[in-house]
N, CA, C and O of each residue as an XYZ file, in Angstrom:
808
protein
N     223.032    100.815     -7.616
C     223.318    100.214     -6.315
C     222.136    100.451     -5.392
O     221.885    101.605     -5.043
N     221.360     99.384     -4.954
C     220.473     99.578     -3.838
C     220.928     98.917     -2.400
O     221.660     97.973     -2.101
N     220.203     99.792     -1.713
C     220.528     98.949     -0.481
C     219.147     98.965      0.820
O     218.888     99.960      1.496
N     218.510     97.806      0.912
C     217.456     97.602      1.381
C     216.876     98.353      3.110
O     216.474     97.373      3.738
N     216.776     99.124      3.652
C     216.336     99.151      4.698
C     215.390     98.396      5.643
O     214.190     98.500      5.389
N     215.799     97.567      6.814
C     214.804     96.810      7.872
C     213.236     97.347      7.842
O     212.968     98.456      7.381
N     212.425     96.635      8.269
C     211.676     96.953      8.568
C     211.073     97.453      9.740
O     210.804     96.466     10.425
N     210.595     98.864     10.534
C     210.194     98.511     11.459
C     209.244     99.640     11.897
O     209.296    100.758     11.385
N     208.139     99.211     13.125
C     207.052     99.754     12.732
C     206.982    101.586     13.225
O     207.683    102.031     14.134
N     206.270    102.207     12.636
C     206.064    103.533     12.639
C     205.328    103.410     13.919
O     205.810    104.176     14.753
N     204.473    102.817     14.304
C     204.196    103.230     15.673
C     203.872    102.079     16.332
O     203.700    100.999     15.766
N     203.774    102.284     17.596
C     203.318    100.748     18.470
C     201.779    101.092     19.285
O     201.624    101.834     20.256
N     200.771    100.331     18.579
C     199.617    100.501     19.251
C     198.949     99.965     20.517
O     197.765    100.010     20.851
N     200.150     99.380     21.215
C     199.473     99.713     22.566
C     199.983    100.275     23.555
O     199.803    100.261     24.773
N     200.756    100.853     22.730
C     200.851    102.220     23.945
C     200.001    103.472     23.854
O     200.157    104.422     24.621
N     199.130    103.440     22.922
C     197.871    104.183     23.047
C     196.623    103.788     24.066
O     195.997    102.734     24.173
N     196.503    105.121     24.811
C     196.139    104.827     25.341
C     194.436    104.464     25.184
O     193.769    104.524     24.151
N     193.825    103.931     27.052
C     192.488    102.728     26.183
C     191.455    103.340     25.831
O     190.570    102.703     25.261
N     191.249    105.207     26.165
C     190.420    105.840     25.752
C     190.048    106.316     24.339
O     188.985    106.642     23.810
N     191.471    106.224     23.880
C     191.712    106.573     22.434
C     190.974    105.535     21.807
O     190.225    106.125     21.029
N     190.801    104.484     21.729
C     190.085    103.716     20.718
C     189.215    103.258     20.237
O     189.147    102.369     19.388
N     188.068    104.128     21.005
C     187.147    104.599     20.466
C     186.717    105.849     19.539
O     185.715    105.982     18.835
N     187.584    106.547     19.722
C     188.298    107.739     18.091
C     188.603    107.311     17.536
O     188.345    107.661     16.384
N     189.581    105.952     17.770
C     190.407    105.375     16.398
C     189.131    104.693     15.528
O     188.885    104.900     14.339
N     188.431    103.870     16.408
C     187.223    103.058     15.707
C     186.385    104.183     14.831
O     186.114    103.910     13.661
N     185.898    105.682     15.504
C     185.425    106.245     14.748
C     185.734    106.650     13.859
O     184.910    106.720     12.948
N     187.117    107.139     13.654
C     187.937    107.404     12.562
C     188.184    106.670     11.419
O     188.499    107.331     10.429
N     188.103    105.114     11.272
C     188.554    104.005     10.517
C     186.690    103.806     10.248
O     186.517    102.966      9.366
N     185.515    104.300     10.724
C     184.230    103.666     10.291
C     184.019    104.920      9.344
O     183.659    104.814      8.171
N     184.300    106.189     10.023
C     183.644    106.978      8.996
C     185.105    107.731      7.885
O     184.999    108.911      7.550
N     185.574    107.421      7.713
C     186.792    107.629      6.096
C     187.058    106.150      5.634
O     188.035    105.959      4.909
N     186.014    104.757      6.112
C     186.124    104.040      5.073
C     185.216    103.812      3.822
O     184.075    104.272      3.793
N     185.710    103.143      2.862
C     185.542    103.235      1.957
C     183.556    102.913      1.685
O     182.934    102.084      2.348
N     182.891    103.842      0.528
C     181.734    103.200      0.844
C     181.319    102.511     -0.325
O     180.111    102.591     -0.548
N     181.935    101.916     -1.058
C     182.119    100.705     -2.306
C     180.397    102.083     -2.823
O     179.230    101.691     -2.846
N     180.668    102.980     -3.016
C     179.389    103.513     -3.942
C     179.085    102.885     -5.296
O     177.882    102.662     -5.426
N     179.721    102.589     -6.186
C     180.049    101.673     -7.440
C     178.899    100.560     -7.242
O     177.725    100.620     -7.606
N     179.743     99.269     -6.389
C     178.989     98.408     -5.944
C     177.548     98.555     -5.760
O     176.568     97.997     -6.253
N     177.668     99.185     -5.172
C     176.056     99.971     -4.560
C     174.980     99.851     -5.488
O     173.925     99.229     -5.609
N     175.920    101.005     -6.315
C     174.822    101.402     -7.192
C     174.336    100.230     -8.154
O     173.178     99.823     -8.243
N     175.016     99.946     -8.585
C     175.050     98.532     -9.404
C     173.951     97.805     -9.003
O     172.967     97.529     -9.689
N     174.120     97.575     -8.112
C     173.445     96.528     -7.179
C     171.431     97.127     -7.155
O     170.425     96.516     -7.516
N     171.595     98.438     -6.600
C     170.706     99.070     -7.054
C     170.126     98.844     -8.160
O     169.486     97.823     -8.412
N     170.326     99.886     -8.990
C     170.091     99.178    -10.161
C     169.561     98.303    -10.839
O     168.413     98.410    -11.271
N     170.357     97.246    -11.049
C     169.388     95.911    -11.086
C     168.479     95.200    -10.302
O     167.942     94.133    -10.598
N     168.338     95.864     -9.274
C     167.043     95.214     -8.493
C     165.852     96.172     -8.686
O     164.759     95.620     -8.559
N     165.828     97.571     -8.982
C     165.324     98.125     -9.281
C     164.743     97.834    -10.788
O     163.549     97.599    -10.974
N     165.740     97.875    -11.872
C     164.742     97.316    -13.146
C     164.503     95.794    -13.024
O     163.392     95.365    -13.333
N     165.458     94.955    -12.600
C     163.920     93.489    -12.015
C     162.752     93.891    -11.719
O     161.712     93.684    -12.343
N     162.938     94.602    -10.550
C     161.538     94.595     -9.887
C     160.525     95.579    -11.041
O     159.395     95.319    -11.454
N     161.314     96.642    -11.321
C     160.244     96.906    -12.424
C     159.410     96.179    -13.590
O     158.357     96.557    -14.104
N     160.057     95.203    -13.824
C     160.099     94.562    -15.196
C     159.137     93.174    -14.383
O     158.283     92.516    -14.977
N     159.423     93.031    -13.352
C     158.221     92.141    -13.110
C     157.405     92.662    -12.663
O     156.414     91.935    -12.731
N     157.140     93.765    -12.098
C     155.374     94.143    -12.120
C     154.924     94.487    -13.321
O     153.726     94.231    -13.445
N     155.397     94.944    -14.208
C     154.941     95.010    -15.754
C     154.339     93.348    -16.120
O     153.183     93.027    -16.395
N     155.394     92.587    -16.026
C     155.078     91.244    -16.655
C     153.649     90.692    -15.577
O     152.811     90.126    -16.279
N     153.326     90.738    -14.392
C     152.797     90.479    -13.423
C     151.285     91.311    -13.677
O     150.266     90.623    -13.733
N     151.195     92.735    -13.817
C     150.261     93.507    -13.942
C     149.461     92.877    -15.359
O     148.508     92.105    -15.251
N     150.049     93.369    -16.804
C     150.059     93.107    -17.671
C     149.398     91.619    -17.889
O     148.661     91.455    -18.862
N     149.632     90.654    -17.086
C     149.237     89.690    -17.044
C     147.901     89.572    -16.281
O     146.958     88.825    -16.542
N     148.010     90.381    -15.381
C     146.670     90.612    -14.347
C     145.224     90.898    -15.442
O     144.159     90.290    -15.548
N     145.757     92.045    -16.111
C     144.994     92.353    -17.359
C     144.428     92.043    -18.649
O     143.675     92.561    -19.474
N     145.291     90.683    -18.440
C     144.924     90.027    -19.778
C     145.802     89.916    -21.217
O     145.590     89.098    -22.112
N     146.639     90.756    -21.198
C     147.714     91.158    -22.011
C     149.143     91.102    -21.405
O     149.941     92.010    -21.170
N     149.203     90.107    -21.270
C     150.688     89.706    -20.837
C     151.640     90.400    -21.514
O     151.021     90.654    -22.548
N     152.446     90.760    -21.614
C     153.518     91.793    -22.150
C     154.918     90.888    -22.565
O     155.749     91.379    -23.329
N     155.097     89.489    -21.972
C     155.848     89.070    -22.588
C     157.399     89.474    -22.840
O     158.075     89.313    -23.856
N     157.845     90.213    -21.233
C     158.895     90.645    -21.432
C     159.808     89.441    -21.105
O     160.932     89.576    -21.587
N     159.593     88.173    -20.332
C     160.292     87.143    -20.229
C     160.046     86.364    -21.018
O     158.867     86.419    -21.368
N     161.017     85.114    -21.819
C     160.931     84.222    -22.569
C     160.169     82.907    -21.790
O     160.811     81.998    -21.263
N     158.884     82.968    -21.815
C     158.843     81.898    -21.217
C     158.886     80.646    -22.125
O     159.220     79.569    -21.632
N     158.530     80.756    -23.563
C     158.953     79.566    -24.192
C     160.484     79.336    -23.984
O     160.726     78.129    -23.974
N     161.380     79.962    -23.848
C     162.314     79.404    -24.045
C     162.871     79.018    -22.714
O     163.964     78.453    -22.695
N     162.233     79.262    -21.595
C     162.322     78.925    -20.161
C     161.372     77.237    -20.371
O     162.001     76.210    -20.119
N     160.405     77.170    -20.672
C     159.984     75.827    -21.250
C     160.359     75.339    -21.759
O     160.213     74.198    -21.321
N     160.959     75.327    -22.712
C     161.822     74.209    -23.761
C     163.476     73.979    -23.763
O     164.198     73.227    -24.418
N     163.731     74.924    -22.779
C     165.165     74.621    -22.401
C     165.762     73.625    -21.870
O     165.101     73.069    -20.994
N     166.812     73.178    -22.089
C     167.808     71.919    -21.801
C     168.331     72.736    -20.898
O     169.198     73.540    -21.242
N     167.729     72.634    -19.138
C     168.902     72.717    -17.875
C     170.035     72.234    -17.889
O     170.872     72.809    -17.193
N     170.392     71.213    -18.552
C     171.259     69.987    -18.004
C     172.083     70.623    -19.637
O     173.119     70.029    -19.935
N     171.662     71.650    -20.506
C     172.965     71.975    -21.237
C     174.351     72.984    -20.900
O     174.667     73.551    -19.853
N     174.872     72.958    -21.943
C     176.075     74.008    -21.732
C     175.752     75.192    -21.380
O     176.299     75.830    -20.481
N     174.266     75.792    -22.504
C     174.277     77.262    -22.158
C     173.657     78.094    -20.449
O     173.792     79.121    -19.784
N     172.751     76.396    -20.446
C     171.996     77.113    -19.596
C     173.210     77.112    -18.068
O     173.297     78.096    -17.334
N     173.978     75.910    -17.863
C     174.860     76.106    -17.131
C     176.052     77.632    -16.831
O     176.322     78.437    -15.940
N     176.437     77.307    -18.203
C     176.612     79.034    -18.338
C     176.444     80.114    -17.723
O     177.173     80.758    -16.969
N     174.809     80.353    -18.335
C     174.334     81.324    -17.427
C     174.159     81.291    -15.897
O     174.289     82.358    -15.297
N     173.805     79.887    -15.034
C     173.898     79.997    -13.707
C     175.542     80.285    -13.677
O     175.576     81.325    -13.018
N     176.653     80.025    -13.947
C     177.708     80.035    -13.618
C     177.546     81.519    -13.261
O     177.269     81.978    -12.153
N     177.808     82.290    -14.591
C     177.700     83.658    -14.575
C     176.790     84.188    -13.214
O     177.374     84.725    -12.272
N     175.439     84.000    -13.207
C     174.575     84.562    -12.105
C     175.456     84.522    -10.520
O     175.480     85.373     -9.631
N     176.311     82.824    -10.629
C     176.294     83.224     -9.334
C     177.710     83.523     -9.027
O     178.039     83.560     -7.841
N     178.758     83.782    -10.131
C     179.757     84.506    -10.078
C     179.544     86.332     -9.654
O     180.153     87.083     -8.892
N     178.170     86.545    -10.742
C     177.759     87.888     -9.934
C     177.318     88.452     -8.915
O     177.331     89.646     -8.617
N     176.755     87.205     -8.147
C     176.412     87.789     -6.443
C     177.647     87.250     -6.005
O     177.891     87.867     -4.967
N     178.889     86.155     -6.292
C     179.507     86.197     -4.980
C     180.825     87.540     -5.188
O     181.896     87.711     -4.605
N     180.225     88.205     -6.134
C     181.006     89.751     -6.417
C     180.472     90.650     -5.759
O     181.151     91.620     -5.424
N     179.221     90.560     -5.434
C     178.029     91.600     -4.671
C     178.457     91.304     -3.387
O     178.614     92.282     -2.658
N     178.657     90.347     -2.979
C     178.852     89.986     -1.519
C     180.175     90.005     -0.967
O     180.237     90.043      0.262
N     181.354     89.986     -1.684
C     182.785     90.372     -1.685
C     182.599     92.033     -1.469
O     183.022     92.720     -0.540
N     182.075     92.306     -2.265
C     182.176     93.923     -2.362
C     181.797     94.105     -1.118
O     182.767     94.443     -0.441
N     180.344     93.997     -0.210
C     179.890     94.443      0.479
C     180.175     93.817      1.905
O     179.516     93.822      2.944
N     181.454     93.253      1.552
C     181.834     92.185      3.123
C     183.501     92.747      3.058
O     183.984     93.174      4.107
N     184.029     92.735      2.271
C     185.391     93.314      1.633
C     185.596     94.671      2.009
O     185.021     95.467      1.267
N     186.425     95.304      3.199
C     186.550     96.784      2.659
C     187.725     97.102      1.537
O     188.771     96.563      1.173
N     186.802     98.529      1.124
C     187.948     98.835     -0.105
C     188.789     99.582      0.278
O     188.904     99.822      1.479
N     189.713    100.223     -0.795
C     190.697    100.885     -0.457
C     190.124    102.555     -0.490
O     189.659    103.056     -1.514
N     190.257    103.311      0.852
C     189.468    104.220      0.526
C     190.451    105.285      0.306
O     191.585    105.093      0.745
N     190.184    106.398     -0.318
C     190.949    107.755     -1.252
C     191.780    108.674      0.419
O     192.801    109.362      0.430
N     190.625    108.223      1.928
C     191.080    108.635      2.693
C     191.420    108.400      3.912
O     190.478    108.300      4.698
N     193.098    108.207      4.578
C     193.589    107.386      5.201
C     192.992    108.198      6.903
O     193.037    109.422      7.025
N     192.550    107.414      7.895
C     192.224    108.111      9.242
C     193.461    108.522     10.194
O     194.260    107.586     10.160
N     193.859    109.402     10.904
C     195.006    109.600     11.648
C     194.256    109.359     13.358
O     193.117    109.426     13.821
N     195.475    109.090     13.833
C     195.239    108.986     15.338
C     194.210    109.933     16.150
O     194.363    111.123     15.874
N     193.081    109.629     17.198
C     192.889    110.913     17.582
C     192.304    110.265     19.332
O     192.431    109.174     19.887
N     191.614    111.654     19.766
C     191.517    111.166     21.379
C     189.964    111.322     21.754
O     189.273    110.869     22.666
N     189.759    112.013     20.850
C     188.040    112.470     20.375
C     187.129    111.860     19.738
O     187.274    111.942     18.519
N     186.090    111.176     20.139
C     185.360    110.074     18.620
C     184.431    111.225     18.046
O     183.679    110.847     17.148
N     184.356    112.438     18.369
C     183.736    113.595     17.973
C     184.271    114.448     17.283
O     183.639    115.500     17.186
N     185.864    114.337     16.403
C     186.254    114.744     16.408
C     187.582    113.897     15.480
O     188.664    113.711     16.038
N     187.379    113.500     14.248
C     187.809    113.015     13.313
C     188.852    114.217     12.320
O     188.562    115.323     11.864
N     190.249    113.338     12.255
C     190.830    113.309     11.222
C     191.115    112.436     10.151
O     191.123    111.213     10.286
N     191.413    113.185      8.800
C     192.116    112.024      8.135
C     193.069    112.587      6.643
O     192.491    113.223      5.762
N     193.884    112.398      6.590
C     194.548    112.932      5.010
C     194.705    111.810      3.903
O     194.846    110.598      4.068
N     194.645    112.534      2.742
C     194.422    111.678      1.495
C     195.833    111.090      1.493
O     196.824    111.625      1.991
N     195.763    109.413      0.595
C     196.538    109.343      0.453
C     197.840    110.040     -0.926
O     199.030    109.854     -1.180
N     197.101    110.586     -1.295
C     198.635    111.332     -2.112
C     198.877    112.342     -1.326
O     199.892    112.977     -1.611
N     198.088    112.801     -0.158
C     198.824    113.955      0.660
C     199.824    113.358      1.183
O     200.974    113.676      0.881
N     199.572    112.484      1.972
C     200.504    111.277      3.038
C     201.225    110.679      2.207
O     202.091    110.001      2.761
N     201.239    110.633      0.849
C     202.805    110.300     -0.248
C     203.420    111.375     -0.146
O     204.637    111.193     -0.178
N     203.067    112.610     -0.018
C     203.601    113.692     -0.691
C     204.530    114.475      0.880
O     205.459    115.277      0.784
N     204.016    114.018      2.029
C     204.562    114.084      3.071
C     205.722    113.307      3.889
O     206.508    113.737      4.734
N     205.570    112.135      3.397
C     206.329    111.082      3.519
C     207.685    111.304      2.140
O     208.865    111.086      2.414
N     207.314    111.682      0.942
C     208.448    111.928     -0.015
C     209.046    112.832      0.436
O     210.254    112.762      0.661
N     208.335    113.870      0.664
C     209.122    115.390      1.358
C     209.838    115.160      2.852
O     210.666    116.007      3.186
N     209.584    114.161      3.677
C     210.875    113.831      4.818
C     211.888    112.895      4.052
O     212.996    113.404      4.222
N     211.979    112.028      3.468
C     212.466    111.286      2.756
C     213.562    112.264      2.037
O     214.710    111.854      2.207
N     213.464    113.446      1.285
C     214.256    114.291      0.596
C     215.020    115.139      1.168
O     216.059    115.616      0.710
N     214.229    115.470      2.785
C     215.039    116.259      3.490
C     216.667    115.594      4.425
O     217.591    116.241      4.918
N     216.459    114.217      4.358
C     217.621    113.068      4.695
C     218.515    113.734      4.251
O     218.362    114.432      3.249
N     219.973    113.628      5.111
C     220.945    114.085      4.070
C     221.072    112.835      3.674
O     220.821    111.704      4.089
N     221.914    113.785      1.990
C     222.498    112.667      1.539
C     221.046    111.717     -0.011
O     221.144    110.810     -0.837
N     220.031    112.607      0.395
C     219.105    112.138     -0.867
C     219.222    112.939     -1.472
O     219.754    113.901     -0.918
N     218.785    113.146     -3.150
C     218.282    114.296     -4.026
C     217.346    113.709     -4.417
O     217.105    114.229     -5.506
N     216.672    112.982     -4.247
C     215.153    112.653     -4.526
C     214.284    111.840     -4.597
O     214.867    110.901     -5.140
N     213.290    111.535     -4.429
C     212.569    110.460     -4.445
C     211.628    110.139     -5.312
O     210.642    110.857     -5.480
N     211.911    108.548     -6.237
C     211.408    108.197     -7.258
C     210.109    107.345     -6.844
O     209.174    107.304     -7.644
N     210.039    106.802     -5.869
C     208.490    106.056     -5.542
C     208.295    105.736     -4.273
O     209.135    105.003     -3.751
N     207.496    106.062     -3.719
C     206.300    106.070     -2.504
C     205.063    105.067     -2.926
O     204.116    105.213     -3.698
N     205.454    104.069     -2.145
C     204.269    102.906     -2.429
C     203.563    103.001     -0.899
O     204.391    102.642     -0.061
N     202.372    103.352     -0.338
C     201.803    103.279      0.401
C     200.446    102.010      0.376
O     199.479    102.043     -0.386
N     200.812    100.623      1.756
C     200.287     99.768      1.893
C     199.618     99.823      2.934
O     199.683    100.846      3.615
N     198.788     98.722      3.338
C     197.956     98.827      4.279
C     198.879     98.998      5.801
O     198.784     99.822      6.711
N     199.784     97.825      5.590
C     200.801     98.187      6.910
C     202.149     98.638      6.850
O     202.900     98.703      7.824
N     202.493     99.011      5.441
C     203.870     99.790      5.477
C     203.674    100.360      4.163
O     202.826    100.149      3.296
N     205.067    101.446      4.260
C     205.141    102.144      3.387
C     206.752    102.006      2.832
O     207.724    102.022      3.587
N     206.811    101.883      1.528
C     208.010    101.666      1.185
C     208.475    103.002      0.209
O     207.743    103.332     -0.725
N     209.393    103.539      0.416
C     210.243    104.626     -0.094
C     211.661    104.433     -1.082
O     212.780    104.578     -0.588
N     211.505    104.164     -2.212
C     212.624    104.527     -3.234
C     212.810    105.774     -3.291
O     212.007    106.685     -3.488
N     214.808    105.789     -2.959
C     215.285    107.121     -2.616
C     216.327    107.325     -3.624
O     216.936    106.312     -3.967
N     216.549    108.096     -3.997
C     217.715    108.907     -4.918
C     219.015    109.336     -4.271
O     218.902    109.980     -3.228
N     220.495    109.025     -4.822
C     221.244    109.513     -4.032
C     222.610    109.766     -4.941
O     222.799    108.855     -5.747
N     223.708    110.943     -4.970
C     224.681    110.648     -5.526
C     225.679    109.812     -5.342
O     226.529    109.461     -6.160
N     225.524    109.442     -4.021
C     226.464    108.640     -3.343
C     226.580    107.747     -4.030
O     225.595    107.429     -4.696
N     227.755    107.012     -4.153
C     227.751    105.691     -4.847
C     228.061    104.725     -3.064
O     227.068    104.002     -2.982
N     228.552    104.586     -2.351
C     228.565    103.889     -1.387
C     227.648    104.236     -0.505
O     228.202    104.713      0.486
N     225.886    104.204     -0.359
C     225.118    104.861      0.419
C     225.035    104.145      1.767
O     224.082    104.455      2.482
N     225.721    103.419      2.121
C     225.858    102.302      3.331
C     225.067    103.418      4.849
O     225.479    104.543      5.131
N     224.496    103.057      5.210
C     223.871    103.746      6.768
C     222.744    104.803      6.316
O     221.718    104.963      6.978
N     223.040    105.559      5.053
C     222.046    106.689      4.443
C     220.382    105.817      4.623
O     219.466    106.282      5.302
N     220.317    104.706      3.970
C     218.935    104.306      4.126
C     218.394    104.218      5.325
O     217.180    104.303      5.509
N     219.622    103.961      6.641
C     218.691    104.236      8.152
C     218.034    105.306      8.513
O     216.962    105.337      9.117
N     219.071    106.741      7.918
C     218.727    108.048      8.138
C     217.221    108.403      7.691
O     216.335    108.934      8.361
N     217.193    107.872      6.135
C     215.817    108.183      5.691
C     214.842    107.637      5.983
O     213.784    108.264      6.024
N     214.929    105.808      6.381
C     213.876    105.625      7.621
C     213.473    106.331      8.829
O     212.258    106.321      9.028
N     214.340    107.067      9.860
C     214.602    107.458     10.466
C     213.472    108.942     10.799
O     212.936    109.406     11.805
N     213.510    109.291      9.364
C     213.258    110.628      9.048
C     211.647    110.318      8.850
O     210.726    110.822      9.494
N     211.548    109.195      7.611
C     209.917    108.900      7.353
C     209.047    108.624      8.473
O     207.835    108.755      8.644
N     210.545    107.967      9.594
C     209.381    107.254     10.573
C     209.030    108.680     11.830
O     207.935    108.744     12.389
N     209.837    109.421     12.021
C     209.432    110.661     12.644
C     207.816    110.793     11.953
O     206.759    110.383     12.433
N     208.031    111.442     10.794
C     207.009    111.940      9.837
C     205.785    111.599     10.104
O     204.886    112.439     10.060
N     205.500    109.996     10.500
C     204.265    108.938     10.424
C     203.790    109.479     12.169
O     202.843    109.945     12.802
N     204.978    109.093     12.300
C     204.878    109.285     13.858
C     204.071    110.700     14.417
O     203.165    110.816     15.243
N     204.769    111.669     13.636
C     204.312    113.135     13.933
C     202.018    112.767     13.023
O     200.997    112.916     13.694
N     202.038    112.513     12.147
C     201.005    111.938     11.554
C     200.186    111.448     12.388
O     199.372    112.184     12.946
N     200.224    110.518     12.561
C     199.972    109.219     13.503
C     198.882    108.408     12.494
O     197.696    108.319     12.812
N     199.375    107.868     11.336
C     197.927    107.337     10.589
C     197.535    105.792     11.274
O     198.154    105.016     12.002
N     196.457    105.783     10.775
C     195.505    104.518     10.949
C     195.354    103.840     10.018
O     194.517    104.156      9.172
N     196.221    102.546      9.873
C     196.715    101.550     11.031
C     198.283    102.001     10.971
O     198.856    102.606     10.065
N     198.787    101.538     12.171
C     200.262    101.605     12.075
C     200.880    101.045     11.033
O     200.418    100.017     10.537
N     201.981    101.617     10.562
C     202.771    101.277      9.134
C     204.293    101.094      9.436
O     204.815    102.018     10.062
N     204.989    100.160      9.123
C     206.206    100.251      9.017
C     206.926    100.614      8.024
O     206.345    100.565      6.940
N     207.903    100.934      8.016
C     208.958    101.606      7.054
C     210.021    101.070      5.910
O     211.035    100.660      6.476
N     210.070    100.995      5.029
C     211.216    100.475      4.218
C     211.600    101.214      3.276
O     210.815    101.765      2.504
N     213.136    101.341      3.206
C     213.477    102.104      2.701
C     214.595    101.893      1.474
O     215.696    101.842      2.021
N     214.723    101.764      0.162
C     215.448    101.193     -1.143
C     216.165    102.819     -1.192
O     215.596    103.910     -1.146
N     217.592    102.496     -1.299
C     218.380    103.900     -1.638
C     218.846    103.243     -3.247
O     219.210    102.076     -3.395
N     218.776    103.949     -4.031
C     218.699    104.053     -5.743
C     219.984    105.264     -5.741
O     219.895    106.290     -5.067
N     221.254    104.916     -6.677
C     222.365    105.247     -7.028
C     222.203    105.879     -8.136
O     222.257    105.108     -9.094
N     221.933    107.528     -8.563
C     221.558    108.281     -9.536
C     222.251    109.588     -9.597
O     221.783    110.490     -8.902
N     223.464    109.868    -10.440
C     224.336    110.682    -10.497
C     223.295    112.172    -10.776
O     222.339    112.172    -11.552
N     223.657    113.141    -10.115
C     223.212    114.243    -10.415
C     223.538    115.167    -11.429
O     222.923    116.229    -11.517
């Protein structure tokens, strides 16, 4: 037996006040994500390009071309075939991945909390902030436990455990409880609450 809890939001951001948001901005620039992966990648291959053409470039300067590019087969190639299409496909499937990445924020390991200070940054991981949010969630009466904590960009949804077989009003309580929790928290961005009560005999 489930029974769905409303949605509604953990905090309201403008009643913060207008000094604060310039902490909040600092808080959300420096615990976001810094796509290092991407990066490096990216690195990387511009780094052995560029190596690989001053070799071919030098080498050539010298008289002994090195021949690390095909240029016969850059000469005698059919543009207008399958393969060579191909490969542009591919090329420019791979920069508009370079440029997603680096225009895209990711999901970073650490969520920013409210603050009044831009000198003066918080932020907790998110399996801490699961593990805080499960633990008000359990203290509800009327739960014995909680099977999943899905944390989203603007809400957080809580599957709850209960012996009850008629849990009717219990899922307000444990909203109730999570949304204190967030509240006491204060993460960045505001999140609303939902709450699934799950019928599991003890």
């Amino acid at each position: 037996m489930t029974a769905p809890a409303g949605a509604r939001p953990a905090t309201e951001p403008g009643t913060r006040a207008a000094g604060s948001r310039k902490a909040d901005r600092a808080a959300r620039h420096t615990f976001r994500s810094q796509r290092m992966l991407p990066a490096l990648a990216a690195a990387l291959l511009m780094t052995g390009a560029g190596v690989l053409t001053a070799i071919e470039v030098i080498s050539a300067a010298l008289n002994h071309p090195a021949h690390i590019f095909p240029y016969e087969w850059v000469r005698d190639a059919n543009w207008d075939g399958v393969y060579a299409r191909a490969i542009f496909v591919g090329l420019a499937l791979v920069g508009v991945w370079f440029v997603l990445a680096a225009v895209v924020p990711g999901k970073s390991r650490i969520i920013p909390l409210h603050g009044r200070d831009p000198n003066l940054m918080m932020g907790v991981s998110r399996r801490g902030l699961k593990r805080s949010v499960a633990a008000a969630a359990e203290g509800a009466p009327g739960v014995s436990g909680v099977s999943r904590v899905r944390l989203g960009r603007r809400r957080v949804q809580v599957v709850a455990e209960t012996p009850v077989r008629e849990p009717a009003g219990l899922d307000a309580e444990v909203t109730e409880a999570v949304r204190e929790r967030l509240d006491r928290l204060d993460p960045l961005p505001a999140r609303s609450v939902m709450v699934r009560m799950k019928h599991r005999e003890v």
